[in-house]
C-alpha positions as CSV (number, residue, x, y, z in Angstrom):
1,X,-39.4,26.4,-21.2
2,X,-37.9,26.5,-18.2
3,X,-39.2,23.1,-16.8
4,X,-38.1,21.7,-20.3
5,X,-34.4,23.1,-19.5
6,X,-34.2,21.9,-15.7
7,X,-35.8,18.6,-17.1
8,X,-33.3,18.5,-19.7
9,X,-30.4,19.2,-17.1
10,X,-31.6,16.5,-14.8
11,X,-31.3,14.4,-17.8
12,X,-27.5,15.3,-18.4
13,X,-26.8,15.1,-14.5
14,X,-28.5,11.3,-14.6
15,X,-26.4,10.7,-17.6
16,X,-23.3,12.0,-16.3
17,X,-23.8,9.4,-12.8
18,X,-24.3,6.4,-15.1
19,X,-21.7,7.5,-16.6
20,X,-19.0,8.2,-13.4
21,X,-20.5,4.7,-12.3
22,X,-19.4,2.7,-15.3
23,X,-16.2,4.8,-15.5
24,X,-15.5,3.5,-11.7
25,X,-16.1,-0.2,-13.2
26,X,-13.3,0.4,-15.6
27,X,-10.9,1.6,-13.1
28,X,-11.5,-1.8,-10.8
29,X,-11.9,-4.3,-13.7
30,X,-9.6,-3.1,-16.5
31,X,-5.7,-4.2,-16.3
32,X,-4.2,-4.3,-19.4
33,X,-0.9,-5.6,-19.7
34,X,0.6,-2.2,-20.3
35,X,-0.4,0.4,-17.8
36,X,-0.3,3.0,-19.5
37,X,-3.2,1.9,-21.4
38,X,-5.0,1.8,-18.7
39,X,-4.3,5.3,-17.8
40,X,-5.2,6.9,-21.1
41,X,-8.6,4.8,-21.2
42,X,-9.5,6.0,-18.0
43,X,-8.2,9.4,-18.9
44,X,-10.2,9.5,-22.6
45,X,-13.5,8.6,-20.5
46,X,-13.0,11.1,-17.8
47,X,-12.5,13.6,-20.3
48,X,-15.6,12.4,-22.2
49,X,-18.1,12.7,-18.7
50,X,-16.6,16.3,-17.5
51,X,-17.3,17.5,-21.2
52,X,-20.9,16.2,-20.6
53,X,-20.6,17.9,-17.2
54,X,-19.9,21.3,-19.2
55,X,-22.8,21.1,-21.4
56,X,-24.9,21.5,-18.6
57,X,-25.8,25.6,-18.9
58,X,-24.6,27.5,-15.8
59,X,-28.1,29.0,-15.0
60,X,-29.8,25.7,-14.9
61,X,-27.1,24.6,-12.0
62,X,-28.0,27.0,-9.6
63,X,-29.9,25.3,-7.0
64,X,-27.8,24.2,-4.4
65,X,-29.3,20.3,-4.9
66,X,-28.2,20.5,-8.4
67,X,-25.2,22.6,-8.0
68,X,-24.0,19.7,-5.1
69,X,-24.6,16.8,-7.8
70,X,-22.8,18.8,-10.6
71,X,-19.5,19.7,-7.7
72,X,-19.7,16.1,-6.6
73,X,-20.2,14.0,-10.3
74,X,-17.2,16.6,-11.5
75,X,-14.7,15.7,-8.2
76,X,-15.6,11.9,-8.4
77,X,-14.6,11.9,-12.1
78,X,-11.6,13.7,-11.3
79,X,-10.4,11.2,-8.5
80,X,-10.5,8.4,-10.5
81,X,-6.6,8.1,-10.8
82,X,-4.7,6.8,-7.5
83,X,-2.6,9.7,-7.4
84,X,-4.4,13.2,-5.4
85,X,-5.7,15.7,-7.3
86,X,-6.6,19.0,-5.3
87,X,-8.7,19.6,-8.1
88,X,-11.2,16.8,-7.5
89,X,-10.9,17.8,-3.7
90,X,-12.0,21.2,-4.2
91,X,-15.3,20.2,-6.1
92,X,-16.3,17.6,-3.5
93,X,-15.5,20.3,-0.6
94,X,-18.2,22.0,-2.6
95,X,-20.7,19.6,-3.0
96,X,-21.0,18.7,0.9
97,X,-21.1,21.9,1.7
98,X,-23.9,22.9,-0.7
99,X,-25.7,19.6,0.6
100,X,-24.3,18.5,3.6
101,X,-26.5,15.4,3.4
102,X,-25.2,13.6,-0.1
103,X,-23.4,10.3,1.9
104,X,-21.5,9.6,-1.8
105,X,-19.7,13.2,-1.9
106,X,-18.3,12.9,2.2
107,X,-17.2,9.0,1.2
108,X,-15.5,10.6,-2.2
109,X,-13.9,13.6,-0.4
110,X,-12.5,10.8,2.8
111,X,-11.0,8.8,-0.3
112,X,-9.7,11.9,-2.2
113,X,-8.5,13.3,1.0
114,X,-6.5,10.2,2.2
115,X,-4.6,10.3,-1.2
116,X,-3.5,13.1,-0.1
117,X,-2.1,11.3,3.3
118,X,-4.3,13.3,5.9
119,X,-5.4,10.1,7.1
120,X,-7.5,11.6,10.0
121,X,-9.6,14.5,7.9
122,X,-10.3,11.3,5.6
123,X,-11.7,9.4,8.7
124,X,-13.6,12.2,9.3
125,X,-15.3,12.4,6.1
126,X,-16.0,8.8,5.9
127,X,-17.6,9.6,9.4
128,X,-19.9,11.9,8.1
129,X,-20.9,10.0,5.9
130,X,-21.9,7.2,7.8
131,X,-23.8,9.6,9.7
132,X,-26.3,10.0,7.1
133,X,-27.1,6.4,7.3
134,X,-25.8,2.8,7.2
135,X,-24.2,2.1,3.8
136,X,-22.1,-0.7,3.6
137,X,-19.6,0.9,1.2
138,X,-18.6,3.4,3.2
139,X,-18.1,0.9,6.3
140,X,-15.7,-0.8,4.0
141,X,-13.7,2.2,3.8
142,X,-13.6,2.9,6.9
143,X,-12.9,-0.4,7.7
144,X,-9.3,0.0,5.0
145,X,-8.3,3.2,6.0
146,X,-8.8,2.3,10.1
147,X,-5.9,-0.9,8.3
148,X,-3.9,1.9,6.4
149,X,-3.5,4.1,10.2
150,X,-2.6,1.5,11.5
151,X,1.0,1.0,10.4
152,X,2.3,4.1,11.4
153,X,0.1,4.4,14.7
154,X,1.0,2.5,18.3
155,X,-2.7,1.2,19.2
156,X,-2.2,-1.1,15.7
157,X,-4.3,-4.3,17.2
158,X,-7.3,-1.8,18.7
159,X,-7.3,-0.1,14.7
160,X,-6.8,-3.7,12.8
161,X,-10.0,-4.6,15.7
162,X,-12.0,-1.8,14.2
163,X,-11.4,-2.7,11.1
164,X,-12.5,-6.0,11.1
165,X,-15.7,-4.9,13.5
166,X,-16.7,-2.1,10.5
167,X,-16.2,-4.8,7.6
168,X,-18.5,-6.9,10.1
169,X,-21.2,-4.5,9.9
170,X,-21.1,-4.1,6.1
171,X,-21.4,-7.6,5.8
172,X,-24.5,-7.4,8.1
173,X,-26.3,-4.9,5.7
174,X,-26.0,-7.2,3.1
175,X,-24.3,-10.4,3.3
176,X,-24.3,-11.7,-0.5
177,X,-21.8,-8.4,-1.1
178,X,-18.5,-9.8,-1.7
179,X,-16.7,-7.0,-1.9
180,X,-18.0,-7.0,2.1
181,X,-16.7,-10.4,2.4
182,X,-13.3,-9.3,0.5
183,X,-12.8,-6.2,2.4
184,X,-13.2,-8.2,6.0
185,X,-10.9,-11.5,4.4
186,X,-8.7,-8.1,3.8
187,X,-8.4,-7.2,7.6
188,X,-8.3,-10.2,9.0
189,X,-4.7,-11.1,7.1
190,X,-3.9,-7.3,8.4
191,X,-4.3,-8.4,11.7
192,X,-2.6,-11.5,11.5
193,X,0.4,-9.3,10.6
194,X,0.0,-6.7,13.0
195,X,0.1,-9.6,15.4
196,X,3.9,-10.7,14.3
197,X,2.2,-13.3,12.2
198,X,1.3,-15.8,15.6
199,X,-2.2,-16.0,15.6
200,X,-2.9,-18.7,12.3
201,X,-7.2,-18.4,13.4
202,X,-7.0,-14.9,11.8
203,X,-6.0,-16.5,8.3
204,X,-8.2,-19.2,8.8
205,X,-10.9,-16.7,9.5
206,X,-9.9,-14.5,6.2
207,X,-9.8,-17.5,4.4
208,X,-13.6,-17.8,5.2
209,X,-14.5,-15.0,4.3
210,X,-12.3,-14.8,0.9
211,X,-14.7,-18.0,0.3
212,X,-18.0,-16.1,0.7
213,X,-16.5,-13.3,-1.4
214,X,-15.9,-16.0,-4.0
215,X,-20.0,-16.7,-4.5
216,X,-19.9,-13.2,-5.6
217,X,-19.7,-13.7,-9.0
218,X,-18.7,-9.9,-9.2
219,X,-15.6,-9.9,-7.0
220,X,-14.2,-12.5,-9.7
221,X,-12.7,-9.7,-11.6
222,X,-11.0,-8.0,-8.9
223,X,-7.4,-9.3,-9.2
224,X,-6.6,-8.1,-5.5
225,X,-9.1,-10.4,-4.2
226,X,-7.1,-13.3,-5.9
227,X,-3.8,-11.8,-4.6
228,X,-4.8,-11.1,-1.0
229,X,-6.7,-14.6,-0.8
230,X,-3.2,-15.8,-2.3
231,X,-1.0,-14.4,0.5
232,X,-3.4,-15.9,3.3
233,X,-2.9,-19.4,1.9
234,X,0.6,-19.3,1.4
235,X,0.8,-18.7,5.0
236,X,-1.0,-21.8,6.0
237,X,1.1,-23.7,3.5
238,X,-2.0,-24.2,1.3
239,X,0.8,-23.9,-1.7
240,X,-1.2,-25.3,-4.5
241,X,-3.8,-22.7,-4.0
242,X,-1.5,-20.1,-3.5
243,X,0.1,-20.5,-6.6
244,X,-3.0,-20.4,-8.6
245,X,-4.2,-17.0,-6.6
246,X,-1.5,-15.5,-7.4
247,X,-1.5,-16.9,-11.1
248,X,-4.8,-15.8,-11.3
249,X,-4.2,-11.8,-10.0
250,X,-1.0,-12.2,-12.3
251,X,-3.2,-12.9,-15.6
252,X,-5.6,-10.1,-14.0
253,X,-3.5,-7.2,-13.1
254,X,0.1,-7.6,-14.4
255,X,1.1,-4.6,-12.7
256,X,1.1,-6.4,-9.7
257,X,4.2,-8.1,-8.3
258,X,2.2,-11.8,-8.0
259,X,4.1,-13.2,-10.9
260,X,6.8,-12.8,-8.5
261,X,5.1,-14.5,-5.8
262,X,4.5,-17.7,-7.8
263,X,8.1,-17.8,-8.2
264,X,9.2,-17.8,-4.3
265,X,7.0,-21.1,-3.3
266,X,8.5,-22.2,-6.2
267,X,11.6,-22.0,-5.6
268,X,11.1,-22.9,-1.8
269,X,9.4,-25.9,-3.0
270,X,12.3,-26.9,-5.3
271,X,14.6,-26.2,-2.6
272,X,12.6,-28.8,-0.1
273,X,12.8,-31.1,-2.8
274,X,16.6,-30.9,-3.8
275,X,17.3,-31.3,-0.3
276,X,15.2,-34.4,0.0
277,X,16.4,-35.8,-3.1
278,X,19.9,-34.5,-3.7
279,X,21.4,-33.7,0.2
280,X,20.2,-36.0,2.1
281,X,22.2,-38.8,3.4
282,X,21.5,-42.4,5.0
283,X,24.3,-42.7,7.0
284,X,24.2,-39.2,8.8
285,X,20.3,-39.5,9.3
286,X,20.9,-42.6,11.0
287,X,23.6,-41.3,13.1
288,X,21.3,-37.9,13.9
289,X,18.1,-40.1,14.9
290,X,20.6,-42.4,16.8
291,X,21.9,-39.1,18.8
292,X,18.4,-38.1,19.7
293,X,18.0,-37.8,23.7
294,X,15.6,-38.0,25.8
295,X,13.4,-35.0,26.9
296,X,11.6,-34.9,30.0
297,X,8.4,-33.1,29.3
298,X,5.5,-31.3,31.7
299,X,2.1,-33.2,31.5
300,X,0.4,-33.4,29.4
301,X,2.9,-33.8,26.6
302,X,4.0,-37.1,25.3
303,X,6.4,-37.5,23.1
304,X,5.6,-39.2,19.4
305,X,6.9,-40.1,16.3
306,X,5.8,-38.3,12.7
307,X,3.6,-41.4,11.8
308,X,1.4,-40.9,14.5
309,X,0.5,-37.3,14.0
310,X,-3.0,-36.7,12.4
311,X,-3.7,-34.0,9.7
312,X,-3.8,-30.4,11.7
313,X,-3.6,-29.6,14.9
314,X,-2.1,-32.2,17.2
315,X,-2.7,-31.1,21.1
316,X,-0.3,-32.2,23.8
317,X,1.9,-34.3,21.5
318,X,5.5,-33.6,21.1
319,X,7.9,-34.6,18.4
320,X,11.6,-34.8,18.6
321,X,13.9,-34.2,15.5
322,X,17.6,-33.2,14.7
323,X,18.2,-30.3,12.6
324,X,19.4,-31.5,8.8
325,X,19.3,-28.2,7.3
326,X,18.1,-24.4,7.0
327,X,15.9,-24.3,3.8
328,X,16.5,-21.0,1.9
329,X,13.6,-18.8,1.4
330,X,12.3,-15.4,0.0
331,X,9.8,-14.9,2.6
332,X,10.1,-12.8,6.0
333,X,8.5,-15.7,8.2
334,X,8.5,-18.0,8.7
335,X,11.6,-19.9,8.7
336,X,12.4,-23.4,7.2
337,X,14.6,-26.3,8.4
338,X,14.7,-29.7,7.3
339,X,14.6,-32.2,10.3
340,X,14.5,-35.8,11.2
341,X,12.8,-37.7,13.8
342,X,13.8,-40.7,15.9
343,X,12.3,-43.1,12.8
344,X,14.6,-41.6,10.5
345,X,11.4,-39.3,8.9
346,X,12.0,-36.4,7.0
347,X,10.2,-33.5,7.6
348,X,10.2,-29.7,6.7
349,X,9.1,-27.4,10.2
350,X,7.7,-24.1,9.6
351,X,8.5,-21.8,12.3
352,X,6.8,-18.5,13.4
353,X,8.0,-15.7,15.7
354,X,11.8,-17.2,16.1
355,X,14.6,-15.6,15.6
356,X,17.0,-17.2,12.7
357,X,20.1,-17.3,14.8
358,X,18.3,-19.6,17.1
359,X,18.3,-22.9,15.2
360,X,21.3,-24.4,13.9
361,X,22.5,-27.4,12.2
362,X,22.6,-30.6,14.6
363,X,20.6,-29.1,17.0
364,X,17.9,-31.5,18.6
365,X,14.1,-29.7,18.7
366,X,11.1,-30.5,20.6
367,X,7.9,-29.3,18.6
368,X,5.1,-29.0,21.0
369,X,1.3,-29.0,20.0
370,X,2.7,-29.3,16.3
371,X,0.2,-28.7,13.1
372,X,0.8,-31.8,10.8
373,X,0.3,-31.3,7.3
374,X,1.4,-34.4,4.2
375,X,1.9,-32.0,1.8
376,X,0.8,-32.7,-1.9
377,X,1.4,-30.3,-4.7
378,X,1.6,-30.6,-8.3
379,X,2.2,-27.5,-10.3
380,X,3.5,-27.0,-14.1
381,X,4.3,-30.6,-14.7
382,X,6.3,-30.8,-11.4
383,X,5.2,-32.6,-8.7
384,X,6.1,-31.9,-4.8
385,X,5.5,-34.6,-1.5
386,X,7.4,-34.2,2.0
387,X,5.6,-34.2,5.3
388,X,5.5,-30.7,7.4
389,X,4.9,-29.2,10.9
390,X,3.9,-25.7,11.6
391,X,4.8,-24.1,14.8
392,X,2.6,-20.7,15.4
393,X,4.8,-19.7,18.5
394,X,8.3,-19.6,19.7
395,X,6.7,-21.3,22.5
396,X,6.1,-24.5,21.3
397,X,9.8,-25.5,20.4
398,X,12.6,-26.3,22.5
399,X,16.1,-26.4,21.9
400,X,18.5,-29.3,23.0
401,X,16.1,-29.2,25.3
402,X,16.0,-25.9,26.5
403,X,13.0,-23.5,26.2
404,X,13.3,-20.4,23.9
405,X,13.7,-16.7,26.1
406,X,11.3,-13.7,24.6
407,X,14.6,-12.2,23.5
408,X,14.7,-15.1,21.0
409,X,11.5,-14.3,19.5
410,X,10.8,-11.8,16.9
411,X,7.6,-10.2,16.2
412,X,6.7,-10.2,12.3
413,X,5.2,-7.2,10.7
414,X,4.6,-7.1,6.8
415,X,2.7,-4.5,5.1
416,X,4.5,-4.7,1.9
417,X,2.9,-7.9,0.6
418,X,-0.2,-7.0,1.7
419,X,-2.5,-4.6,-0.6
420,X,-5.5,-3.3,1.1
């Protein structure tokens, strides 16, 4: 009988895991359009699993194997909801102290824990863990919470580096995991940030890896992954993919604000296109091309004009254009202005790391190295064409021919748009 009764409480337990795990699938895959119903689904299972927890009889958990499963499966439950619950803490204390061994408990306790905001007890847990063995999901949250101490901490590139070095290594363990992929697309677009937004290789990079997460059929239904992927294209002015990321993690997850985002390249793009359309004149681009001077530049620069740029990056070439307007956006960086070069070319520049008191109306730029894009994009019927530069650094522009101080630069950090 009492093999039957342990056998029979192994069965719950095993029951009771299948159960936590599918109840963890819900939580990641299931956004209904109210919250709320969200809540009370997830809140209906977890009431349905710690039920099957209590059916298991007291004196058939008292090994401390069992027990630690039991503690554990009853604090994972428990911390299903994004808000801390010292509840589900105090369970999962149990369980890795009963066995100090089970990874699964130290990487629930870290995430419980950091709920809670003690972001270095949580690191320390997620240590533990991965002292038990290489497991590539703990390395992914190690590799998010080294990103979340980051942006109250003052070594912010040397965490965003460890980030993207753990994400590395889960990806090594097994590299068909998207979430692996996701998670290191994820820290590369923190690091771009935590740059000042100067360094255009670390999107490139997350863009890469938001690609291999994409032959994961299972990451599909993540609507972060859309969002985050999203945000990284926006930034290298990849707007017709933007928009359907962030229509996509819209449809997914209302509850997130990418509804919202849709609407700001929307509007910026409307903007570039009223101005093209509506505000610009003949007669004044004419008489702005006609006042364009002369810039002596270092070698190897020579100066050209928009026609001769190639798609991307164009080394050592320099174009000259007077300032027609400041284009209106929602965004932090980069700034807009609508410009004109010596052929009477209209052209939107993109500007990183530059202060917005720096360029004015009628002044004359030199755009050094500049990244040349003929920009394409049709979206809801409406259809949008004007040729751009992007300039990474406040280093690559002049100003009436003048170059920029560091005092007229400006650094870029955003956290906000970015979920981890």
């Amino acid at each position: 009988m009492e093999n039957s009764g342990s056998g029979e409480e192994e069965a719950l337990l095993v029951k009771a895991a299948k159960s936590t795990d599918e109840l963890y699938l819900l939580r990641d895959t299931y956004f209904p359009q109210n919250p709320d119903d969200r809540t009370s689904n997830l809140q209906q299972h977890s009431d349905l699993i710690l039920t099957l927890l209590d059916s298991v009889p007291p004196e058939e958990r008292k090994s401390p194997t069992q027990r630690a499963i039991f503690e554990y499966l009853r604090g994972k439950v428990l911390d299903v909801f994004p808000e801390y619950k010292k509840e589900a803490e105090d369970h999962l204390s149990k369980a890795v102290k009963l066995n100090p061994s089970l990874a699964d408990a130290w990487l629930c306790l870290g995430n419980c824990i950091w709920k809670k905001g003690d972001l270095s007890a949580a690191k320390n847990c997620l240590n533990l863990a991965l002292n038990k063995g290489p497991n590539k999901k703990i390395l992914c949250q190690l590799s998010m919470l080294k990103r979340s101490m980051s942006q109250s901490a003052d070594n912010q590139a040397e965490l965003v580096d460890e980030s993207i070095q753990h994400a590395k290594e889960a990806i090594a363990l097994d590299v068909k995991d998207g979430n692996s992929w996701y998670n290191l697309g994820n820290a590369y677009v923190t690091s771009f940030f935590v740059t000042g937004g100067w360094d255009h290789t670390r999107l490139s990079h997350s863009l890469k890896a938001y690609q291999n997460a994409e032959k994961d059929e299972g990451i599909k239904s993540n609507p972060d992954f859309y969002f985050n992927s999203a945000i990284a294209n926006k930034y290298l002015e990849n707007y017709e993919r933007a928009l359907s990321g962030f229509e996509a993690a819209a449809s997914k997850d209302p509850g997130l604000n990418a509804a919202d985002e849709v609407q700001k390249i929307v509007n910026l793009l409307d903007n570039v296109d009223n101005l093209l359309r509506v505000h610009v004149r003949a007669k004044r681009i004419a008489a702005l091309a006609a006042s364009l001077a002369a810039v002596n530049l270092k070698l190897p620069y020579r100066t050209v004009t928009m026609d001769l740029l190639s798609e991307g990056l164009n080394r050592t070439l320099a174009v000259d254009g007077k300032v027609l307007f400041f284009i209106r956006s929602e965004g932090v960086a980069p700034l807009y202005y609508l410009l004109c070069d010596s052929n009477q070319t209209c052209f939107v520049l993109s500007i990183y790391g530059v202060r917005q008191d720096v360029i004015k109306g009628g002044d004359q730029l030199t755009l050094l190295d500049p990244c040349f894009r003929d920009v394409d994009v049709s979206w809801k019927e409406k259809h949008y064409q004007f040729k751009s530069i992007r300039l990474d650094f406040y280093e690559q522009v002049l100003v009436n021919g003048k170059a920029l101080t560091p005092q007229q630069a400006i650094r870029t950090s955003i956290y906000a748009q970015h979920k981890p």
